[in-house]
Chimera marker file (.cmm) of the C-alpha trace (Angstrom):
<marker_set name="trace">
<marker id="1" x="68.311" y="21.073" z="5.693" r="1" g="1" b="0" radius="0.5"/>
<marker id="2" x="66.062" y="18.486" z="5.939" r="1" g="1" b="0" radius="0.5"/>
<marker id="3" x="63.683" y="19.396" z="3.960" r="1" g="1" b="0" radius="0.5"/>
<marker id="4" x="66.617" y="19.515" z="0.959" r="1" g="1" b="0" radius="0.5"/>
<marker id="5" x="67.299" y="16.157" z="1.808" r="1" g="1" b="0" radius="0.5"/>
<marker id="6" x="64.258" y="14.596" z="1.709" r="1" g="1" b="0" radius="0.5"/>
<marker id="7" x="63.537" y="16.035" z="-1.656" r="1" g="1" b="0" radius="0.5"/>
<marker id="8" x="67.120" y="14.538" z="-2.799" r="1" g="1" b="0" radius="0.5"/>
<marker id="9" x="65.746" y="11.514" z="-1.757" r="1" g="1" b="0" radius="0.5"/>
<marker id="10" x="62.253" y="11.633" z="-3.753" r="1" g="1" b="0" radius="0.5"/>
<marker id="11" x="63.811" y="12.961" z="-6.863" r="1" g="1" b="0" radius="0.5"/>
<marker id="12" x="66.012" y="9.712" z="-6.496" r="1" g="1" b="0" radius="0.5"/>
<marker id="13" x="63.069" y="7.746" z="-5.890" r="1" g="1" b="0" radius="0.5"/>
<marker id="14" x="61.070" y="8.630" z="-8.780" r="1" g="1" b="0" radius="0.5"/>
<marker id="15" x="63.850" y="8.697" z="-11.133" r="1" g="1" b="0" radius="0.5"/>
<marker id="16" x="64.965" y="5.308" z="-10.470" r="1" g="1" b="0" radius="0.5"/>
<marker id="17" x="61.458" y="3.700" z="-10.664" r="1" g="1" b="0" radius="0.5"/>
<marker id="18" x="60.921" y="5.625" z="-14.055" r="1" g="1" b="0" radius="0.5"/>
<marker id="19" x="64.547" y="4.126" z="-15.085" r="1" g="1" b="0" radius="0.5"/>
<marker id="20" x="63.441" y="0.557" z="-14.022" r="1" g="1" b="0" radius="0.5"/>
<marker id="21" x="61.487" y="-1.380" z="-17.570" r="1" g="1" b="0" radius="0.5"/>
<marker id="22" x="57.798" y="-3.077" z="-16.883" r="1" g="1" b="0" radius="0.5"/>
<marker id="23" x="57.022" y="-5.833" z="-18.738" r="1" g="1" b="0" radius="0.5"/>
<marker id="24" x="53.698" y="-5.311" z="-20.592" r="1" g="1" b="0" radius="0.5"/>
<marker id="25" x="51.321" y="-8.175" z="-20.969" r="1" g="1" b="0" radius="0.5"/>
<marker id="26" x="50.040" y="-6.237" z="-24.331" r="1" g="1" b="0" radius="0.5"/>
<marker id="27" x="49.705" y="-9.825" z="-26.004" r="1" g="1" b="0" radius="0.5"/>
<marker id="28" x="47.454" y="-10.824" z="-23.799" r="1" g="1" b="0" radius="0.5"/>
<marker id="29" x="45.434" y="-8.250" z="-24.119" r="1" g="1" b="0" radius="0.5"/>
<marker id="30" x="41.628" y="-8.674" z="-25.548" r="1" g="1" b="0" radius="0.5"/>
<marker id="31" x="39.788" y="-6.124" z="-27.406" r="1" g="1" b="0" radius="0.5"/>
<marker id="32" x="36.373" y="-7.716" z="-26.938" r="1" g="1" b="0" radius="0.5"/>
<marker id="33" x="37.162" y="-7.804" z="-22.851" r="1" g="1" b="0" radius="0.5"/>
<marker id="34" x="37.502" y="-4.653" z="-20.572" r="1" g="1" b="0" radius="0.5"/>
<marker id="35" x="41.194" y="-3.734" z="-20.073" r="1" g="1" b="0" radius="0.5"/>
<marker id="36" x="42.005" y="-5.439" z="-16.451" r="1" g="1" b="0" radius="0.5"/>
<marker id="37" x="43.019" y="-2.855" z="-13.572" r="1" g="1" b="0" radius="0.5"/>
<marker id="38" x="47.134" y="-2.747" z="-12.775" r="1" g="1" b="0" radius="0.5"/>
<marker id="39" x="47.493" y="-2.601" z="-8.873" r="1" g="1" b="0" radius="0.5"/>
<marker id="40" x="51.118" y="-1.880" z="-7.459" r="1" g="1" b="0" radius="0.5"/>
<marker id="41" x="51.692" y="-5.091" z="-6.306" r="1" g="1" b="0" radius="0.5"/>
<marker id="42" x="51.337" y="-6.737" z="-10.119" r="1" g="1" b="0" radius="0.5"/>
<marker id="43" x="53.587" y="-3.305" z="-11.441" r="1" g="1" b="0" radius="0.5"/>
<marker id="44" x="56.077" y="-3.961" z="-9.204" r="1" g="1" b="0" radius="0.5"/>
<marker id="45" x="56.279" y="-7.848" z="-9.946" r="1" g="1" b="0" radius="0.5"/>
<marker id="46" x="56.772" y="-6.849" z="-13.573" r="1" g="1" b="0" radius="0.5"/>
<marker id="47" x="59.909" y="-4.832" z="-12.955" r="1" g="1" b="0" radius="0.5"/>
<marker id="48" x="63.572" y="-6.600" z="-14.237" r="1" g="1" b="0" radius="0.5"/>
<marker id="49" x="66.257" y="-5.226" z="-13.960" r="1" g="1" b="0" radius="0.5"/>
<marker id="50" x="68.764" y="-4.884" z="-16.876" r="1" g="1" b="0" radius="0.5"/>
<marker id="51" x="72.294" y="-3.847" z="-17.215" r="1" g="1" b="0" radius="0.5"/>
<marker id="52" x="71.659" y="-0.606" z="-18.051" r="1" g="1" b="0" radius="0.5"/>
<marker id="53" x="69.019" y="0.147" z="-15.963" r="1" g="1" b="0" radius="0.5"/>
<marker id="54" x="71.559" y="-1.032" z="-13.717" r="1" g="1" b="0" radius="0.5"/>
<marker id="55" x="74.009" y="1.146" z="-14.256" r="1" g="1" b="0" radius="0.5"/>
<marker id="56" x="72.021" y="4.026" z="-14.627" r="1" g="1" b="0" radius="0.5"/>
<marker id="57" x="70.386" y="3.447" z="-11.134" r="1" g="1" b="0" radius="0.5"/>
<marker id="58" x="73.654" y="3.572" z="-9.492" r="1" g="1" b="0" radius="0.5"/>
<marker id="59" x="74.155" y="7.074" z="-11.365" r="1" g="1" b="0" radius="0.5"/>
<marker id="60" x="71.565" y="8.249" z="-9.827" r="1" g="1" b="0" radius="0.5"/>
<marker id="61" x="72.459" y="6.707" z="-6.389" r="1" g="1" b="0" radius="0.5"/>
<marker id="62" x="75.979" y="8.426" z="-6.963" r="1" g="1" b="0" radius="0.5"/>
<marker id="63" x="74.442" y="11.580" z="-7.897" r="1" g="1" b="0" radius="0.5"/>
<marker id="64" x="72.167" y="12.091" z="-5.213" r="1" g="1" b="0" radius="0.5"/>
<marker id="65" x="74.627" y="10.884" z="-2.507" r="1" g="1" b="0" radius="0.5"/>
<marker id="66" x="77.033" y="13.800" z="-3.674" r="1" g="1" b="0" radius="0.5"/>
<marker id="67" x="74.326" y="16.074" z="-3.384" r="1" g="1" b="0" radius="0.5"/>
<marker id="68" x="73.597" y="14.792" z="0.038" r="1" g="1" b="0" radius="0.5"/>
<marker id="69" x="76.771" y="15.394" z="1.065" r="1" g="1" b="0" radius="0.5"/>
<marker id="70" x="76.995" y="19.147" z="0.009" r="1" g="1" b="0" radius="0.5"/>
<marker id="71" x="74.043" y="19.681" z="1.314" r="1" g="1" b="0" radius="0.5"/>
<marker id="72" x="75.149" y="18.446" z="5.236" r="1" g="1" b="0" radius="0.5"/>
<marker id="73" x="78.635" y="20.059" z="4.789" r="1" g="1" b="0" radius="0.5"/>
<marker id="74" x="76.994" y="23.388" z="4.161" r="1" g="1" b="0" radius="0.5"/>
<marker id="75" x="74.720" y="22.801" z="7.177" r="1" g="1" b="0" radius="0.5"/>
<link id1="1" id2="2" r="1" g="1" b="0" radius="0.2"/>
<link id1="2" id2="3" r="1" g="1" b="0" radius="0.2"/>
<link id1="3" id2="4" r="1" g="1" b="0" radius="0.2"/>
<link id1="4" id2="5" r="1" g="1" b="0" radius="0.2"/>
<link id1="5" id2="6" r="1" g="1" b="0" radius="0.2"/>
<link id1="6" id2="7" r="1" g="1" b="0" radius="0.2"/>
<link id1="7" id2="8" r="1" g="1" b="0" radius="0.2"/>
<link id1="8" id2="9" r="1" g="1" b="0" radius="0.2"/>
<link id1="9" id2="10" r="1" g="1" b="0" radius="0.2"/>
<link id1="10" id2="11" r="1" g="1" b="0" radius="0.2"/>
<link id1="11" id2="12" r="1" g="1" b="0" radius="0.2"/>
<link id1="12" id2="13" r="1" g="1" b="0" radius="0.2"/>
<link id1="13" id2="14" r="1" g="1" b="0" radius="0.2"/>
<link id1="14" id2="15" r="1" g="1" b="0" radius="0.2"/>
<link id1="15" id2="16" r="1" g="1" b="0" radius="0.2"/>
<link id1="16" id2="17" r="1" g="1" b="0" radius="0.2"/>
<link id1="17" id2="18" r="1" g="1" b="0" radius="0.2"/>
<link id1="18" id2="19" r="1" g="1" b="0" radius="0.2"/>
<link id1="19" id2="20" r="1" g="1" b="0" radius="0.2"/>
<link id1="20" id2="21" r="1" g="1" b="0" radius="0.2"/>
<link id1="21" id2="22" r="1" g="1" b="0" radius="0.2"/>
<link id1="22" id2="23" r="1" g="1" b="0" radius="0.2"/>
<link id1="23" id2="24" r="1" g="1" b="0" radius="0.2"/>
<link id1="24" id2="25" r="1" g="1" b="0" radius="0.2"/>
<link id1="25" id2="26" r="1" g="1" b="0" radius="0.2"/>
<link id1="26" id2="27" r="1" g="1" b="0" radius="0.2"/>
<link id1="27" id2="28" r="1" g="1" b="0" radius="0.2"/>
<link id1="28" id2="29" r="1" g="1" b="0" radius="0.2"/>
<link id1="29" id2="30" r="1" g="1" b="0" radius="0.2"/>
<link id1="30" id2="31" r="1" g="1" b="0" radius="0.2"/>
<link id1="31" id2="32" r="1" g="1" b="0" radius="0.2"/>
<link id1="32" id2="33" r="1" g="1" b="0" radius="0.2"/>
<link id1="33" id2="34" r="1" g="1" b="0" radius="0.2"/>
<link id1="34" id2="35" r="1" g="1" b="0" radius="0.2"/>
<link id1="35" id2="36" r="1" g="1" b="0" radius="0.2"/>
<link id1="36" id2="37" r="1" g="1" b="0" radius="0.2"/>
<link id1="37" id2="38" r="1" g="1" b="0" radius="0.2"/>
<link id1="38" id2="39" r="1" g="1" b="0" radius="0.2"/>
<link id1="39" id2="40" r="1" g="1" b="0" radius="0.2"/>
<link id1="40" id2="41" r="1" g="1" b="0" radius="0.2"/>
<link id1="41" id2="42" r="1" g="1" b="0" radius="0.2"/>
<link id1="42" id2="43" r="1" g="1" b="0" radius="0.2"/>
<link id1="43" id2="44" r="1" g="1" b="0" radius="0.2"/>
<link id1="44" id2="45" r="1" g="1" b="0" radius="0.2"/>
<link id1="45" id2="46" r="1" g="1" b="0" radius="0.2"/>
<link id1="46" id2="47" r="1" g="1" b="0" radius="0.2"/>
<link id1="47" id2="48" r="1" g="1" b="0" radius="0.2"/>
<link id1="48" id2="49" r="1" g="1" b="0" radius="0.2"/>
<link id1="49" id2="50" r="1" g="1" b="0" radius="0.2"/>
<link id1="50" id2="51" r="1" g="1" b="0" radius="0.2"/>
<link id1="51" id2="52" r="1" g="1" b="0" radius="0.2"/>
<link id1="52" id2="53" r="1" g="1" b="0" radius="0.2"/>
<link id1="53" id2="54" r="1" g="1" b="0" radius="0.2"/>
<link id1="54" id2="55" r="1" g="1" b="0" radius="0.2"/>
<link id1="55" id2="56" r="1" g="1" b="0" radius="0.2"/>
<link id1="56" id2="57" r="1" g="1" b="0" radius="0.2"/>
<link id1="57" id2="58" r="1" g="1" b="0" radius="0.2"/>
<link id1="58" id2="59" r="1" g="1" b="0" radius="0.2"/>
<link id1="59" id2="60" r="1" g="1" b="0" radius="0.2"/>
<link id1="60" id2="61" r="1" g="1" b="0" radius="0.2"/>
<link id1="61" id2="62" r="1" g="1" b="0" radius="0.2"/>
<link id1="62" id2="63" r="1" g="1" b="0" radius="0.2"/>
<link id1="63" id2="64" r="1" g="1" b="0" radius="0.2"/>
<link id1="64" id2="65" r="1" g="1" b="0" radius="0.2"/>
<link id1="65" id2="66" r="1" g="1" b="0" radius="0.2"/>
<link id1="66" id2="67" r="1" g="1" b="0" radius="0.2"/>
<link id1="67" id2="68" r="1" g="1" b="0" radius="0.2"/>
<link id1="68" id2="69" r="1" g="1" b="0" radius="0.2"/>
<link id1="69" id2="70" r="1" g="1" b="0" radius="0.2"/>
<link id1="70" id2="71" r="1" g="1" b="0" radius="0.2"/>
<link id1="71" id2="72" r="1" g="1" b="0" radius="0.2"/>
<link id1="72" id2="73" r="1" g="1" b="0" radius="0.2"/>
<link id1="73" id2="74" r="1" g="1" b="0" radius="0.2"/>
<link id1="74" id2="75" r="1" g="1" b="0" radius="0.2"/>
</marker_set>
């Protein structure tokens, strides 16, 4: 059982950081330059959240928690 659960809980994961937008900094970038390396830290500060990113991370919150919960009840 808990190995279902903690995959629930990755798929959720991953889907809702795909579902959040990045901002790009494409304008910025420079042809003549190399491209600069992304770490997590400046992904993650890029990240807003908008209302239907929103809306479709609490899908995927309600989702997953329904799963959850069959997955306990049939032990």
């Amino acid at each position: 059982m808990w190995w279902k659960l903690s995959l629930v809980f990755l798929v959720a994961l991953v889907l809702i950081i795909a579902t959040i937008p990045v901002r790009t900094h494409a304008a910025l970038f420079d042809p003549d330059k190399p491209p600069p390396t992304a770490t997590p830290e400046q992904i993650i500060a890029s990240m807003y959240l908008t209302p239907g990113a929103a809306i479709a991370i609490l899908t995927i919150l309600t989702v997953a928690v329904l799963v959850a919960y069959r997955i306990v009840r049939r032990g």
